[in-house]
C-alpha positions in Angstrom: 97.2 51.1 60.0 97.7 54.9 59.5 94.3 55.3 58.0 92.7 53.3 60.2 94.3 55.6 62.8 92.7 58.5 61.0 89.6 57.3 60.7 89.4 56.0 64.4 90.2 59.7 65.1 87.6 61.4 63.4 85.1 59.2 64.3 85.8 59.4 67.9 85.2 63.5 66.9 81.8 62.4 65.3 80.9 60.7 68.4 82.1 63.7 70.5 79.7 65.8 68.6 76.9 63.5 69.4 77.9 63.5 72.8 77.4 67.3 72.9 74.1 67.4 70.4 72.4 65.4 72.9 73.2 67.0 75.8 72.2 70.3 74.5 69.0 68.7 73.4 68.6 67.6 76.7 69.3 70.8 78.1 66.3 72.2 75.4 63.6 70.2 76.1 63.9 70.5 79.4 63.8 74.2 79.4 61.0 74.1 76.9 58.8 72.7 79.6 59.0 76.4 81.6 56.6 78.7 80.1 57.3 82.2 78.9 56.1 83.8 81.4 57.4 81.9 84.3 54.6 78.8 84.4 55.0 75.9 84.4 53.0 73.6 82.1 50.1 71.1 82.6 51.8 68.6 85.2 50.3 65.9 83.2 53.0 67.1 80.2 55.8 67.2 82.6 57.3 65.1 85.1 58.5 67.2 88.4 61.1 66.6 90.2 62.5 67.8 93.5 65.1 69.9 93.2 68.6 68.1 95.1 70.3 71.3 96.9 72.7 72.2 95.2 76.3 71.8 96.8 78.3 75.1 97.4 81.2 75.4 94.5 84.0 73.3 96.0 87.5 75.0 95.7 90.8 72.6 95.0 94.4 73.6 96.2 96.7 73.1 93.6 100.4 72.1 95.5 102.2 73.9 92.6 100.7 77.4 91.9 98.6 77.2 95.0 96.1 78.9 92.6 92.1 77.9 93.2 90.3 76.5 90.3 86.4 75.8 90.5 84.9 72.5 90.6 84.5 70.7 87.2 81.3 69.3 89.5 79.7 72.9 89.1 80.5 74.2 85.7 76.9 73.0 84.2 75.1 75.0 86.6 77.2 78.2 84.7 75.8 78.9 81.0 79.5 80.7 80.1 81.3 77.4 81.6 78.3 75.1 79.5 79.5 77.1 76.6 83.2 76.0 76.6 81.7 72.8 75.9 80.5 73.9 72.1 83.9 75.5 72.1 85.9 72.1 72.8 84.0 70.5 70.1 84.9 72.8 67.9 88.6 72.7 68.7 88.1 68.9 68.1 86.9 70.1 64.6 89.2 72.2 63.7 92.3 69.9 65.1 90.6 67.2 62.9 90.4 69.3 59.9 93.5 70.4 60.0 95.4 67.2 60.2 93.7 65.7 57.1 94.7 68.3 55.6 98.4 67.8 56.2 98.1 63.9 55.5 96.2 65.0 51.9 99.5 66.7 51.5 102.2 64.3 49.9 105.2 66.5 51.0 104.1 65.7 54.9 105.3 62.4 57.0 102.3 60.6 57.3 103.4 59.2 60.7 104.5 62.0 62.2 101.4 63.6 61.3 99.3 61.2 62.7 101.2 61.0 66.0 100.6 64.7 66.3 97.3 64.0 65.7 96.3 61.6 68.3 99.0 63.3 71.0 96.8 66.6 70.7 93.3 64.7 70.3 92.9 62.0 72.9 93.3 64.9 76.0 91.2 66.9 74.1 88.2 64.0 73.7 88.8 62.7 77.0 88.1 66.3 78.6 85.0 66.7 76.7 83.7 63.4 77.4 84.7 63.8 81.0 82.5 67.3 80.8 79.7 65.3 79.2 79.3 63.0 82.0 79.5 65.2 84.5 76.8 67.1 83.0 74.9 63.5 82.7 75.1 63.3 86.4 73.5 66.3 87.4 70.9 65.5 85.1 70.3 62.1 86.8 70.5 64.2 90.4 67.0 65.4 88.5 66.0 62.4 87.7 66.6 60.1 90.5 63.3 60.9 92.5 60.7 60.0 89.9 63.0 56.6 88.8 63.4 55.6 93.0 60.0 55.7 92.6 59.2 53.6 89.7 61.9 51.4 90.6 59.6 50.9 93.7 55.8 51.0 92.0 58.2 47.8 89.4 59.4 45.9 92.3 55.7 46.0 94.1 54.1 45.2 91.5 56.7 42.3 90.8 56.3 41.0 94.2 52.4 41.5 94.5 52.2 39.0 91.5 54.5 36.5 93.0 53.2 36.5 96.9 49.6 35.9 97.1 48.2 35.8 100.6 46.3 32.6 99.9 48.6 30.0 97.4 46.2 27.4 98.0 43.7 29.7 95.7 46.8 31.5 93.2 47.4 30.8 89.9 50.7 29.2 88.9 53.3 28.4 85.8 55.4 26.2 86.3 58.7 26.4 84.5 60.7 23.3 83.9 63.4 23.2 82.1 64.7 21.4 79.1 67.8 22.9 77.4 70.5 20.9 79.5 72.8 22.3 77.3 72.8 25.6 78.7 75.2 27.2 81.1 74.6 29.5 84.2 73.3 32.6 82.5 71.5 31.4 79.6 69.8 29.2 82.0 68.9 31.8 84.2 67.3 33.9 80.5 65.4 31.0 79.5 64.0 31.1 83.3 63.6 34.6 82.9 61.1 33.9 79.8 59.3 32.2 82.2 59.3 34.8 84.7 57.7 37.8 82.4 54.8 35.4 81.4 53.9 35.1 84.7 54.3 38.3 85.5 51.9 39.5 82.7 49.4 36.5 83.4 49.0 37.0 86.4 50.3 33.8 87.8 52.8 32.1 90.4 56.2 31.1 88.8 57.3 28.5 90.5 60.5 25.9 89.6 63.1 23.1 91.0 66.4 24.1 90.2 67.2 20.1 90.4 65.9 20.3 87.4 69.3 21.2 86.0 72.1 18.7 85.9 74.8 21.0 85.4 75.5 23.2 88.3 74.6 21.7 91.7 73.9 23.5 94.7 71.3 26.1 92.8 68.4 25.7 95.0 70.9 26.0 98.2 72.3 29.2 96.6 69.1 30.7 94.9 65.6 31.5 96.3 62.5 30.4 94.8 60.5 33.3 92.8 57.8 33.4 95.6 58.6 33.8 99.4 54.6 32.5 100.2 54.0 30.3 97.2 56.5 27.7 95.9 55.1 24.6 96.3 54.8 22.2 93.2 52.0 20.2 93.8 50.0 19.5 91.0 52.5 20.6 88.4 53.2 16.9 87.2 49.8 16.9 85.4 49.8 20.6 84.7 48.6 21.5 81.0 51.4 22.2 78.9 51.3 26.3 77.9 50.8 26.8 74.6 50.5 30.6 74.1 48.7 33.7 74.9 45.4 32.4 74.6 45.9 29.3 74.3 47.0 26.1 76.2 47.9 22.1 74.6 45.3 19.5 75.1 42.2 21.6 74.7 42.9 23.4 77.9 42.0 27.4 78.6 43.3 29.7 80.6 41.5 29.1 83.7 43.5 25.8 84.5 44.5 26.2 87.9 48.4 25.2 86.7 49.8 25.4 83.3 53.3 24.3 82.9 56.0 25.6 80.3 59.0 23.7 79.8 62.0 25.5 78.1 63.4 24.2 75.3 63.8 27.2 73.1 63.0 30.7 74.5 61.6 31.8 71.5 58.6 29.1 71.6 56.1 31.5 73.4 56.5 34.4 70.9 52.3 34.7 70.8 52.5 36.2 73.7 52.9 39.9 75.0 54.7 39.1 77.7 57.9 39.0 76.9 62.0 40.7 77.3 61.5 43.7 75.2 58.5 45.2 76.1 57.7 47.6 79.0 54.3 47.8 81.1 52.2 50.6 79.1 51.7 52.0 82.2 55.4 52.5 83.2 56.3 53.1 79.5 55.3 56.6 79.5 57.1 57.8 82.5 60.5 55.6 82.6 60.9 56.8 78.9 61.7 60.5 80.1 64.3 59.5 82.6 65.8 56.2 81.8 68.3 55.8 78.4 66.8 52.4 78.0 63.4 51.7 79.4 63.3 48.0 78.2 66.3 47.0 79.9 65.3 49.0 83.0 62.1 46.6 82.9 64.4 43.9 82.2 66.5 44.4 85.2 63.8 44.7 87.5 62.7 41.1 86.0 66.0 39.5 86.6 67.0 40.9 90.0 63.7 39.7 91.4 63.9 36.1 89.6 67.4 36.0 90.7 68.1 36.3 94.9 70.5 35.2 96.0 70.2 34.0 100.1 71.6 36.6 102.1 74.6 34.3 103.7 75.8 34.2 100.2 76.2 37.5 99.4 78.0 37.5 103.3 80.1 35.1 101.9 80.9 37.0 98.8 81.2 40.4 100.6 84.5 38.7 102.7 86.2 37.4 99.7 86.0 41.2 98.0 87.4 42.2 101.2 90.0 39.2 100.8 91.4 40.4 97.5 91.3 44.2 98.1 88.0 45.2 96.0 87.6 49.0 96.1 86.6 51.8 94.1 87.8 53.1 92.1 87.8 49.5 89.4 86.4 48.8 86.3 86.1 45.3 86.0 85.8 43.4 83.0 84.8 40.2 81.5 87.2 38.3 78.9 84.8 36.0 76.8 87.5 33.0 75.6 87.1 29.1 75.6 84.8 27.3 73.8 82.3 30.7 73.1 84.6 31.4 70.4 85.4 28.4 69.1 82.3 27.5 68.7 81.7 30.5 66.6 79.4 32.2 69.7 81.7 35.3 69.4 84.8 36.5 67.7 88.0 36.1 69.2 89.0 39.3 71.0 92.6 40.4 72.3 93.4 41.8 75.9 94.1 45.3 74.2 90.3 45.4 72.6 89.2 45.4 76.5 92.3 47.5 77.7 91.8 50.1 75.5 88.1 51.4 77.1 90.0 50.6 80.7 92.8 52.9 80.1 90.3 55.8 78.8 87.9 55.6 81.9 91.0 56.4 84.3 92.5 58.7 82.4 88.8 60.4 82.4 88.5 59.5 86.2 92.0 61.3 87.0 90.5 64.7 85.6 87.8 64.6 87.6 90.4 63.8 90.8 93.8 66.2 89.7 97.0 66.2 92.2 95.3 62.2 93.4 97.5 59.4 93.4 95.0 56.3 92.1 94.9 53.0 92.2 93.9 51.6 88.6 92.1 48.9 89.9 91.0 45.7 87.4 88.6 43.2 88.3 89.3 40.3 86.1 86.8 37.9 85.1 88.4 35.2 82.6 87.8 31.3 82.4 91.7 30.9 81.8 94.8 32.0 84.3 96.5 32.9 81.2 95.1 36.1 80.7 95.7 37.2 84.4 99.6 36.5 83.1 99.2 38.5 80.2 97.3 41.2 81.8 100.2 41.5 84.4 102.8 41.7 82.1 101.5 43.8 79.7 99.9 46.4 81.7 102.1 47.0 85.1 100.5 50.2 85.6 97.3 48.6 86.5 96.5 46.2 89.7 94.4 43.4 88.5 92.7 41.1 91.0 90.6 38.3 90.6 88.6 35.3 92.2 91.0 33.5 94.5 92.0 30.0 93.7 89.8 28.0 96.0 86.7 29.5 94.5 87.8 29.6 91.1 88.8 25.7 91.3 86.6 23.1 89.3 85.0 26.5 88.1 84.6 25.1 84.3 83.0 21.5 84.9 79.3 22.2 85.4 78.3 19.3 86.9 80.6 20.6 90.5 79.3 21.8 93.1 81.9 24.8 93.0 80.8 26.0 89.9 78.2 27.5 91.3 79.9 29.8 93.4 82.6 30.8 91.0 80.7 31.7 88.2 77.9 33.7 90.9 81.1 35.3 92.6 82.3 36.8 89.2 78.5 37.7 88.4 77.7 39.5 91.3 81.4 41.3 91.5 80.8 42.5 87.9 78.0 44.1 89.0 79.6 45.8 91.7 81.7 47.6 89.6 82.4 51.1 88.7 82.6 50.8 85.3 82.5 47.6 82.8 84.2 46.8 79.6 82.5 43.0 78.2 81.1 41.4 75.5 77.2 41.2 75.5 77.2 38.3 72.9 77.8 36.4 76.1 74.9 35.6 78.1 76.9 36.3 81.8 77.6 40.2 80.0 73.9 40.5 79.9 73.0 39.1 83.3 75.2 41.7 84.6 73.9 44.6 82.7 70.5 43.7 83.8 71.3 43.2 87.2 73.1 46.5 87.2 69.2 48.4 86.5 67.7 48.1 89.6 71.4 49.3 91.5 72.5 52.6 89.5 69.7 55.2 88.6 71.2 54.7 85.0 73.6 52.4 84.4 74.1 52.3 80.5 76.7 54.7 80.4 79.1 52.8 82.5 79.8 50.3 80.3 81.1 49.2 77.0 80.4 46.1 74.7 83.2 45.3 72.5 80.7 42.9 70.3 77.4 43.3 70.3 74.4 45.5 71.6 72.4 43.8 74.6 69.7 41.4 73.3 67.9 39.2 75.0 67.4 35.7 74.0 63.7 34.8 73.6 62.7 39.3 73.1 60.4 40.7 71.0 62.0 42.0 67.9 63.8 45.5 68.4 63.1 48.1 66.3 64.6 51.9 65.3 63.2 54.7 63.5 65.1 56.9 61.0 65.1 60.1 62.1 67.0 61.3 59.2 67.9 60.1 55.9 70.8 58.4 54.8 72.3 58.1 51.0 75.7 56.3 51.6 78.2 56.6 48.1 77.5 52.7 47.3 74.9 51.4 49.3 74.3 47.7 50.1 72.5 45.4 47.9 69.5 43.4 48.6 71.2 39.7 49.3 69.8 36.7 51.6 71.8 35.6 54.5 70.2 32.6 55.2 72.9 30.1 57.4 73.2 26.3 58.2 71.6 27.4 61.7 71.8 30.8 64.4 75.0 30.9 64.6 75.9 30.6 60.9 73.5 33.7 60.1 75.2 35.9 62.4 78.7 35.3 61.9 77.5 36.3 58.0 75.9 39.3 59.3 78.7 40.5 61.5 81.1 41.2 58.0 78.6 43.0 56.4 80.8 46.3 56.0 78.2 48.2 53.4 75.8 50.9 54.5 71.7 50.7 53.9 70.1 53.5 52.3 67.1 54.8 54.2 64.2 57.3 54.6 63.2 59.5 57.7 60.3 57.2 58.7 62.1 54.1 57.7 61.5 51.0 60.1 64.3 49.3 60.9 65.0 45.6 62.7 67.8 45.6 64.6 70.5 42.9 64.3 72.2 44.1 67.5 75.3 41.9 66.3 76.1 44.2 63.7 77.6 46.4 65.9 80.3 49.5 65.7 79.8 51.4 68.3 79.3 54.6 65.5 77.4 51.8 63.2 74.4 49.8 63.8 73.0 47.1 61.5 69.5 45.9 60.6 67.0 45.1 58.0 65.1 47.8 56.2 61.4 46.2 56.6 60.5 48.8 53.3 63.3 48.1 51.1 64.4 44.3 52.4 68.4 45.3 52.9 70.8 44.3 55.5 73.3 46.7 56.0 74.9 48.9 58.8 73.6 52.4 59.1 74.6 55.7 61.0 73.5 55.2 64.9 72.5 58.9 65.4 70.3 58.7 62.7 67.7 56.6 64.3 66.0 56.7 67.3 64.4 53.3 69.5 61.1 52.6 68.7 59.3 51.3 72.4 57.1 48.6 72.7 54.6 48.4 75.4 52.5 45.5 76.9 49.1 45.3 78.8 50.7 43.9 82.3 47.8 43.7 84.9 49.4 46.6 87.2 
């Protein structure tokens, strides 16, 4: 455990140093798009943006020394305060440093040691990584005129497709489903699958959420894709969808009404449309302001699939009020039950989510000094158990949760108050500050998409304890090396073939080796091979499977030819 401690600590320094890297990079290329002489450069080559005013410097009383101190909001507008940021980091180096070299030394109590260590370090990190997301914000201040605006070119484009003014002349696809197997959110994915073809071909998705037999109530709770076009006439006898250009039974792509049921979300894979791939002619500008412009295009996707009828979110608006949900909270969603038994996920302990919780308050009550705060929890769990635990573990914190009467019956599908629960939890999630979940689960990734189209940026605010968001049914990610890598033994090049999915990526998910890599080197991404400092993939040169250094690759974007 002590050098587990250690190296927790000194990678939470490497991860500091990324943090500030980046945001000085950040800082570069923007000012590299000013001229020397004052001009600007061809607006084609640079997004504008207005300019927010910028607030005066707000001053804070301190009760005890009555002294004023300047507002940690202003600092990055200050190159002498931006500076202090290089010089934190390299306190953080030199504290690091120093303390290895006092464990090296056998003479030295190794405990006491490390207690000094992470006594002196975790203030230290948590100031800097407050400092970084403060200067994050004001970027986004920057940002948030051109991404309001392509988060409103995205949702009329969405809607265009999906509301023709005549329906008795539109195209449509109608999705049906198959997979009664699935629950709430990967239902909802394999719908989505649906949702980006029709999208991209230019045609009418229309459903009947009777299809399902688990979860009743759907169609009273949901509204149909199209507010002028969901009729299913003629779907019965609709040619079944085959692929991009192709459709079953000899049929072409000028049938009137194809039909695609979902039995695996991967079946259309011929096609461009799918999770995973942005409009090329979004691609271009969401890439400059957005961390992850496939999820962005994801999100906008999902939130206009999924709308919920305005009574409902009424409805759910009055039960937050009920149980006293405010901001601050970070909510979180504990993934237990039969998603790890059935070998879904790995098993993870209250303290795995706690941990992130208790950082982003401690970060939250620098930015608000002399405040008294609420640590608000919003737990979402399929057991009561965990509420106990959380209680009695944690007294410090106020949890809160779904009251009993909508929580009741919430695990058998086929009841009509299953539907509720599980969309009360969703959309609560989502109303959240900050979120610490697993995205192995598919109601972690509904959220995070639906968060896209609410937050300018989002993917900062919250933390997968598992995996890195996928999307069931996606084009293949990939990630460029953008520098090379030589690890002291370096993985082999062994098959992980399984029994079936799941098999495959609970053999993955030990790997504990590093790949050896090139700059230029193409890497697939197994997003369950995930260490938050780590990622995992495939080398497509060299064949290996292995984790790799995260800052030493960079996304590689995939566009597709949506008919915008």
């Amino acid at each position: 455990m002590k050098f587990l401690l250690v190296g927790s600590l000194v990678l939470n320094f490497i991860l500091c140093w990324q943090l500030i890297t980046s945001g000085t990079d950040r800082l570069t290329a923007r000012s590299d798009t000013i001229k020397s002489d004052g001009e600007t450069q061809d607006p084609a080559e640079v997004v504008q943006f207005e300019h927010p005013t910028v607030e005066k410097t707000q001053l804070v009383q301190d009760e005890k020394t009555e002294n004023k101190q300047e507002s940690r909001e202003d600092i990055f507008f200050n190159p002498i305060q931006t500076g202090k940021l290089l010089d934190k980091t390299f306190q953080i180096q030199e504290l690091v440093f120093h303390h290895i070299q006092q464990l090296r030394n056998s003479e030295n109590d190794k405990e006491t040691v490390l207690q000094n260590m992470e006594r002196l370090f975790e203030p230290l990190k948590n100031d800097l990584l407050n400092d970084q997301e403060i200067m994050h914000e004001q970027a986004m201040k920057l940002a948030a005129v051109e991404i309001e605006q392509l988060n409103k070119e995205a949702k009329a484009f969405i809607q265009k497709t999906q509301n023709p003014q005549d329906c008795s002349k539109a195209k449509k696809l109608h999705c049906k489903f198959g997979d009664q197997a699935c629950g709430f959110a990967c239902m909802f994915q394999e719908y989505g699958i649906c949702m980006f073809l029709g999208i991209g071909s230019g045609r009418v998705v229309v459903w009947d959420l009777n299809d399902m037999l688990s979860y009743p109530g759907l169609k009273e709770a949901y509204r149909d894709p199209s507010d002028t076009c969901s009729d299913l006439n003629g779907t019965e006898n609709a040619v079944q969808w085959k692929g991009n250009r192709e459709l079953a039974n000899g049929g072409n792509q000028n049938e009137d009404i194809v039909k695609v049921t979902m039995n695996n979300p991967y079946q259309n894979g011929n096609t461009n449309f799918v999770p995973w791939k942005v409009p090329d002619k979004f691609l271009e500008r969401i890439q400059r302001v957005h961390s992850s412009p496939n999820l962005w295009w994801i999100g906008h996707v999902m939130s206009n699939m999924l709308r919920p009828y305005p009574h409902i979110l009424v409805e759910f608006e009055n039960i937050q009020k009920e149980i006293k949900f405010a901001s601050p909270i970070v909510g979180i969603h504990y993934r237990d039950g039969d998603k790890v038994t059935t070998g879904e996920s790995e098993s993870h302990a209250l303290e795995d989510y706690m941990r992130h919780v208790i950082h982003w308050y401690e970060k939250y009550q620098l930015r608000h000094p002399g405040e008294k705060i609420d640590k608000r929890v919003y737990l979402a769990a399929s057991t009561k158990q965990i509420f106990t635990e959380a209680k009695e573990k944690y007294p410090d914190f106020q949890f809160i949760t779904a009251p009993g009467y909508v929580t009741m019956n919430s695990q058998d599908r086929k009841h009509p108050a299953a539907v509720k629960s599980i969309m009360f939890d969703t959309y609560t999630l989502v109303a959240c500050d900050f979120l610490v979940l697993t995205l192995s689960s598919n109601v972690g990734r509904l959220v995070d998409e639906l968060r896209q189209t609410i937050f300018p940026d989002p993917n900062y605010s919250l933390v997968s304890i598992d995996d890195r968001y996928w999307y069931y049914g996606e084009a293949p990610q990939f990630e460029i090396a953008i520098q090379s890598h030589t690890p002291p033994s370096p993985c082999p090049k062994v098959g992980y073939g399984g029994k079936n999915f799941y098999d495959f990526v609970n053999k993955v998910r030990k790997i504990t080796c590093e790949m050896a890599f090139d700059v230029g080197d193409i890497i697939e991404v197994y997003i369950w091979m995930n260490k938050g400092y780590l990622y995992g993939g495939l080398n497509q040169r060299t064949g290996v499977v292995g984790l790799y250094p995260a800052h030493k690759v960079k996304p590689r974007l995939a566009s597709a030819p949506y008919p915008i």
